[in-house]
N, C-alpha and C positions, 0 to 999 in steps of 0.2 A: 386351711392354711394358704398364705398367697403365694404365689408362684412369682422367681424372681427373675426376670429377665436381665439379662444382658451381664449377667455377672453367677456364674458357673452354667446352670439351667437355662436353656434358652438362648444361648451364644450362638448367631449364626455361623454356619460355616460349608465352604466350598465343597462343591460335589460335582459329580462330570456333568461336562456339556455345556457349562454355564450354569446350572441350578445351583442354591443358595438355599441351604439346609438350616431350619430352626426345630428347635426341638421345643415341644411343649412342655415343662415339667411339673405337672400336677394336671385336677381337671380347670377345665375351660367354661366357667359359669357367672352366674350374675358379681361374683366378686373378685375375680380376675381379668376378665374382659377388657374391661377398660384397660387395666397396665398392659396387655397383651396386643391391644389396636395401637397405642402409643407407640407401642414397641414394633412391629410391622409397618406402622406409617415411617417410623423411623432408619429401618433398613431400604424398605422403597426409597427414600427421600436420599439416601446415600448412594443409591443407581441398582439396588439388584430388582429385576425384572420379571426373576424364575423363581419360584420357592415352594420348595420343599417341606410343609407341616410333618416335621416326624411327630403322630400322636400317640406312639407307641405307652407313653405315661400318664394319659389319657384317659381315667375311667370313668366320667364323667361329663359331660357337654350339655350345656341348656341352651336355650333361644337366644340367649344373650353372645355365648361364641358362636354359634352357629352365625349370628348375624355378623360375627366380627369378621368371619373366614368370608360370607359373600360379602361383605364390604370392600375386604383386602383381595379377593380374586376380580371384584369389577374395577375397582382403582387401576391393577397390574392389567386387566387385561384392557384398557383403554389405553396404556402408554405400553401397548405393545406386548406384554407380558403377560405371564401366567401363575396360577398356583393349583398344586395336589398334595392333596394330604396323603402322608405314607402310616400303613401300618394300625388304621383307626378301628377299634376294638367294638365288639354287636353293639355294644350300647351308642356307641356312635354314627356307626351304620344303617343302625335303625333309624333314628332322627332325620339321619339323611333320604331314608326311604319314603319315611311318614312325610315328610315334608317335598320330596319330589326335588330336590336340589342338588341331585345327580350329575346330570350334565354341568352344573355352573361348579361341582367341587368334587373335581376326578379322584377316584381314591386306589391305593395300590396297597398290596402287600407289604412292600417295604421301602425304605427308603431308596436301596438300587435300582430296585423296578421304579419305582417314583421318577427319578431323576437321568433314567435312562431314556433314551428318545427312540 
């Protein structure tokens, strides 16, 4: 099923400190990706800086998001910025482990702990 961004699922929104909360709503794989990088290039491109992945909806993730997440984390962190994924479930954790992408894609319990400094 594709995951719809920017219209219910996926709506970014304000969170303390200045971070900029998206929620993923489904998983994050070779058939979403794309609409998902659109959609992240597009929030950057409007000034937020800090972002918040809630992948709390999350139960799935291939090479495909994985790359979209360090894409959007090296974009933000060259103008300044940053991203963490909040809330990302073992299957997600894992990928991160196996693949060593730990430091480039900080992960938190929740989106409060995410966005809290």
């Amino acid at each position: 099923m594709a995951a719809s961004y920017g219209t219910g699922g996926g709506r970014p929104r304000a969170a303390d400190d200045g971070w900029t909360v998206v929620e993923v709503p489904g998983d994050l794989d070779f058939y979403s990706a794309p609409d998902f990088a659109k959609y992240l290039g597009g929030i950057a491109a409007a000034g937020a800086r800090r972002l918040v992945i809630d992948m709390r909806d999350v139960a799935f993730m291939d090479s495909s998001g994985l790359r979209v997440l360090l894409n959007a984390a090296r974009d933000l962190r060259e103008n300044g910025g940053a991203l963490r994924l909040a809330a990302p479930d073992e299957q997600v954790l894992r990928l991160i482990e196996v693949t060593q992408v730990g430091p480039l894609l900080p992960t938190y319990r929740d989106v409060g702990s995410a966005s809290g400094d």
